[in-house]
C-alpha positions, 0 to 999 in steps of 0.5 A: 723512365726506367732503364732496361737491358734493351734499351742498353742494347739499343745503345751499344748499336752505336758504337762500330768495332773498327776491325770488321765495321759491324757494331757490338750487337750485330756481331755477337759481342756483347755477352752480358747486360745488367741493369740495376737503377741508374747503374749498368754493367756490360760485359764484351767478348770479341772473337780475336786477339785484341789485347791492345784494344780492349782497354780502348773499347771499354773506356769508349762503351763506358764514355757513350753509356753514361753520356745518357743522363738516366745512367749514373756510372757504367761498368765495362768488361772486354775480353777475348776469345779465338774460334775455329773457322770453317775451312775448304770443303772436304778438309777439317783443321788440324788438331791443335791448330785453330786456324790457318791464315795463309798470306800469299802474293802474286809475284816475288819482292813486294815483303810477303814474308816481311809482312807475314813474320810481322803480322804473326809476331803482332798476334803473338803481341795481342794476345794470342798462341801463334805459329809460322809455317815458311812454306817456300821451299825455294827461297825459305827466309823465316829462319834468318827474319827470326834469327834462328839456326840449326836443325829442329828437335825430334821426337822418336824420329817421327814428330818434328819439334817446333822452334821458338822465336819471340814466343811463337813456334817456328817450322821452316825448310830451312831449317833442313839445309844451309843457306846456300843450297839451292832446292832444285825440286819439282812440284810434287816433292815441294807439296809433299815436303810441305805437307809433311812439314805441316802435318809432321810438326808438334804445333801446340795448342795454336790460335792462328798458324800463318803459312808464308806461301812461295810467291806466285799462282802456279801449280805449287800454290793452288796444290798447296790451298786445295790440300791445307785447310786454310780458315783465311788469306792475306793478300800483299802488293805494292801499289805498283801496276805490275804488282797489282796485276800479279796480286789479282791472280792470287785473289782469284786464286783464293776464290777458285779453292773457296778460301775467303780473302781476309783483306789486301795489305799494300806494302811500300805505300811510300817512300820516307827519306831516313836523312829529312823525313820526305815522303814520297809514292815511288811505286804509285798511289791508291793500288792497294784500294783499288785492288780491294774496291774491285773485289769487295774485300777490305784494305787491312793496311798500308806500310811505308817503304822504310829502311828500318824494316828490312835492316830489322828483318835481316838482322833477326829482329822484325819491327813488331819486337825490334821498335814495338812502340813505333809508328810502323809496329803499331800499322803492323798490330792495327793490320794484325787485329783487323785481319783475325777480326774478319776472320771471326766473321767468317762461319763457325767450324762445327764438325762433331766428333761422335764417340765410336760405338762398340756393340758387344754380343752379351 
């Protein structure tokens, strides 16, 4: 029976992308299917960075075509490409700013800004253009993790330059003040601080710009996701009941403001001994999946409790470049991936910039 680009199709609906649990057909994927005799030629687009699957992909398309007996040798091709995403109704994403993906928590200590620095900087490692916004204000963390200093560049007094850390552009309050002086503000001048911060920066041609929010679901943060146009959000707990009572409140609020919850992190999952390896569920165990069974979104990841996290964060070098072939960097890149792959998932941004129409008396 003759071989049909059909009948290739058929077949690429057996293989699931991992990242957002869709097969290549159904989610757009596949781009390109050529027949010739017993030899066939695929060609692949995912819509997120993937620079660490692509191979994998490939060699998995390849391996389940030519295990059909009509097919002598399969050709593969995976690449990648970042779309803009729709935001919150009324607002439209910033000019060189793909997408923003706000990573947010209930309560204070359970990693957020670890999670967020780590998660940009494996991105960055995938593939893609990325930024960081440290947008709290009370306790800006983001310049030490990055092991950065002193104020940022300007230009003519008005357009603030990013930072650079690692390859990713880096805007922080902290960059304004010194490390010990404490930001005594009340809620407005924190949302406008912020919203200049992120207006006000010459962010370039960026992918995925993360916003490290402040901690919490008050008035600051609801303020901040009604007023920036956020395509996706990050949700980090531990697994610990109070923490997961905390977290809830952030996923609701991300619902009120109609900001799609890209899927929850559990952080300090357990507790591995540095001396003899035991490993142990000090905060409790399953939190983080029930949290994301009962609002129906994805559990993008678990990570350990491990002293060489925080010693790496503090000292300026956060895991995904300090040990990027560890167990832990690989969790950080698999979140980072599935994460931007329910992102693509999400419906287009199709604004249309109509050109002005200047009519003349002639």
């Amino acid at each position: 029976m003759t071989l049909t680009a059909d009948d290739i199709r058929e077949m690429l609906k057996d293989i699931i992308d991992p990242h957002h649990g869709e097969n290549l057909i159904d989610s757009g994927a596949v781009r390109g299917v050529g027949v010739d005799g017993d030899r066939v030629a695929v060609e692949i687009a995912l819509a997120y960075p993937a620079e660490s699957y692509v191979d994998v992909l490939a060699q998995q398309v390849e391996a389940h075509l030519q295990a059909d007996p009509r097919i002598a040798r399969a050709t593969v091709e995976v690449g990648w490409q970042v779309l803009t995403h729709k935001v919150q109704q009324g607002l439209a994403p910033l000019p060189e700013v793909r997408n923003i993906i706000a990573v947010a928590s209930g309560k204070g200590g359970v990693g957020k800004s670890t999670t967020a620095v780590n998660l940009a900087l494996a991105l960055h490692v995938e593939g893609a253009h990325v930024g960081v916004l440290d947008a709290d204000i009370y306790g800006p963390s983001q310049p030490r993790m990055l092991g950065l200093r002193g104020k940022p560049d300007t230009r003519d007094g008005k357009v603030i330059v990013p930072k650079m850390a690692y390859g990713i552009q880096v805007m922080s309050i902290g960059f304004m003040i010194e490390e010990d002086t404490p930001m005594i503000w009340r809620g407005p001048m924190v949302t406008q601080a912020l919203q200049q911060l992120l207006n006000e920066t010459a962010w370039e041609d960026l992918d995925y710009l993360i916003i490290d929010l402040p901690p919490g679901t008050g008035d600051i943060q609801l303020t901040l996701c009604q007023r920036v146009p956020v395509s996706g959000a990050v949700i980090v707990t531990t697994p610990q009941d109070i923490a997961l009572l905390d977290a809830r409140k952030g996923l609701k609020m991300f619902e009120k403001v109609a900001v799609p919850v890209l899927g929850v992190v559990e952080n300090m999952s357990t507790h591995i001994c540095s001396n003899c390896g035991f490993e142990e569920p000090i905060f409790g165990t399953g939190g983080g999946e029930r949290l994301a069974a009962d609002y129906h979104v994805p559990l993008l990841g678990r990570l350990p409790l491990d002293i060489r996290i925080r010693e790496e964060a503090d000292g300026g070098h956060p895991t995904v470049i300090a040990e990027p072939h560890s167990t832990i960097a690989a969790t950080y890149r698999q979140i980072a991936r599935s994460a931007a792959a329910r992102l693509s998932r999400q419906a287009r941004n199709k604004q249309i910039s109509f050109p002005n129409i200047v009519i003349q008396a002639t």
